[in-house]
N, C-alpha and C positions, 0 to 999 in steps of 0.2 A: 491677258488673252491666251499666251501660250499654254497656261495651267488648266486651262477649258477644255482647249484643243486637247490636250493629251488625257482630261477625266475622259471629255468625249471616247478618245479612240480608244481609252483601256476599258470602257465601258461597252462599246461596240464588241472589240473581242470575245468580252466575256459572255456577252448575249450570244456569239455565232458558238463560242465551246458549253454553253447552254446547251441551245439549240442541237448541236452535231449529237451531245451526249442524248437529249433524249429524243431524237432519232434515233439512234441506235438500242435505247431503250423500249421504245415501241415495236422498231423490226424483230427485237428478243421474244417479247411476250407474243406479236402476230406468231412468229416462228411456231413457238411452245402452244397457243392454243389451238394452231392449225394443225399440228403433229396429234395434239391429243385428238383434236375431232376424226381426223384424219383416218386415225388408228381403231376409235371406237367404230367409225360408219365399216372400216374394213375387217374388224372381227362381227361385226353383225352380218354383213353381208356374206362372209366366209361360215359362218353356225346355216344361215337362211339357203348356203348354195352343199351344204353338208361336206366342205372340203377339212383334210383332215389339221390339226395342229391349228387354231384360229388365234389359238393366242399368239401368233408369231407375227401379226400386225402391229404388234407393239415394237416390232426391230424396228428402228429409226430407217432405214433405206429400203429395206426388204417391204414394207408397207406401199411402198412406190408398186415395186413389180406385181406383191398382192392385188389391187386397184387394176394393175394391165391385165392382168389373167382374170381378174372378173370382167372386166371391158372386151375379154375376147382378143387380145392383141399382148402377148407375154413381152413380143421383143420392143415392145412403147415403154410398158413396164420396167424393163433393164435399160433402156436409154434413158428412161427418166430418176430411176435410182442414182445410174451414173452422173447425169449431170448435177445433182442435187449434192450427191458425197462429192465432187470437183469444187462443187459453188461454197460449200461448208468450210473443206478444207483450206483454199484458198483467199475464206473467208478470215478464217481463224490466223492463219499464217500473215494476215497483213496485220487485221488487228489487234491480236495479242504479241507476237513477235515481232511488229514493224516490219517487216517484209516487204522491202521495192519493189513492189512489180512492173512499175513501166508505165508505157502507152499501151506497147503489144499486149502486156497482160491484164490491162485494164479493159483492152475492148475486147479479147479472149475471155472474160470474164462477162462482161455486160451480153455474148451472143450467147455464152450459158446459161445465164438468166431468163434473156428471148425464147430462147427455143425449150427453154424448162415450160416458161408459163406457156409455150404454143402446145409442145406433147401434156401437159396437165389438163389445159381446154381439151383436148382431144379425147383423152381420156374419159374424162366426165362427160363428156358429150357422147359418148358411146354408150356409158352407163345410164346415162339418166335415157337416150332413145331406148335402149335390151329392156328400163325399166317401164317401156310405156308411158309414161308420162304424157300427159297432152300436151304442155305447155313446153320442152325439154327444149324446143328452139331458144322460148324466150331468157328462160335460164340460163342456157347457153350464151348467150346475148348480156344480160343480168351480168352474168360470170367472166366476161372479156371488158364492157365497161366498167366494175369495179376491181377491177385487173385482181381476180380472183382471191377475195378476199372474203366473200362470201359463200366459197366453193363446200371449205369442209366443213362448213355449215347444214346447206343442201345434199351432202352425200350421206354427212350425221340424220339428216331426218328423214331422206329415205333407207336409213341401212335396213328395218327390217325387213321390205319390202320382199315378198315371196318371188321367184322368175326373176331372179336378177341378169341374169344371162339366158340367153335360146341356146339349147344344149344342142 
């Protein structure tokens, strides 16, 4: 019996460091295909609104503020950069350096999270109303139920869209 109990539990382990690993593998690839769409719907919109330098959507944080200054709202944009280079950082620092961070810096960490995805709703919520949209409540709606996973998807297909902003 004990030799059961003990396959059992080293087999339970092994499923949870499964598991944890490809959780971590999926939040890498959502990360990177969200960052490319992300990037493409923001240098189309940036040719469409004839702003200069579009290739600069492709900065990994600078794309944040890009997205705000076409939303009409620059300083959403640099709160949302900011929080995004915080969440990375201290992302990196736990998981590749083991880095403690606590209780404090666990829920210090989880309200950067919060309030990342509540300023990214906001954002695209402005952009898709500037773009007209009939539907931009539902999408909006769409975009907060599937806790915005669908977002740089929706901004990739409207990037060409002409009037992206009321000048």
């Amino acid at each position: 019996m004990g030799g059961i109990s003990v396959m059992l539990l080293i087999g339970m382990l092994s499923a949870m460091y499964v598991f944890f690993i490809a959780v971590i593998a999926v939040l890498i690839i959502y990360f990177a295909v969200s960052y490319v769409f992300e990037s493409i719907a923001a240098m189309g919109m940036c040719k469409s609104l004839y702003y200069k330098h579009s290739g600069t959507a492709w900065i990994p944080f600078y794309n944040k503020y890009l997205l705000g200054k076409i939303a009409g709202n620059k300083a959403l944009g640099i709160i949302e950069g900011v929080l995004n280079l915080s969440i990375a950082t201290v992302a990196v620092l736990f998981f590749c350096f083991e880095l403690e961070i606590g209780i404090i810096g666990l829920i210090a960490l989880l309200a950067c999270i919060i309030a990342s995805f509540v300023i990214d709703v906001i954002i695209s919520d402005k952009i898709f109303k500037n773009l007209n949209i009939r539907y931009s409540d539902v999408i909006t709606v769409v975009n907060v139920l599937t806790f915005g996973l669908f977002r740089p998807i929706i901004l990739f297909v409207f990037r060409n869209k002409q009037n992206t902003v009321r000048l």
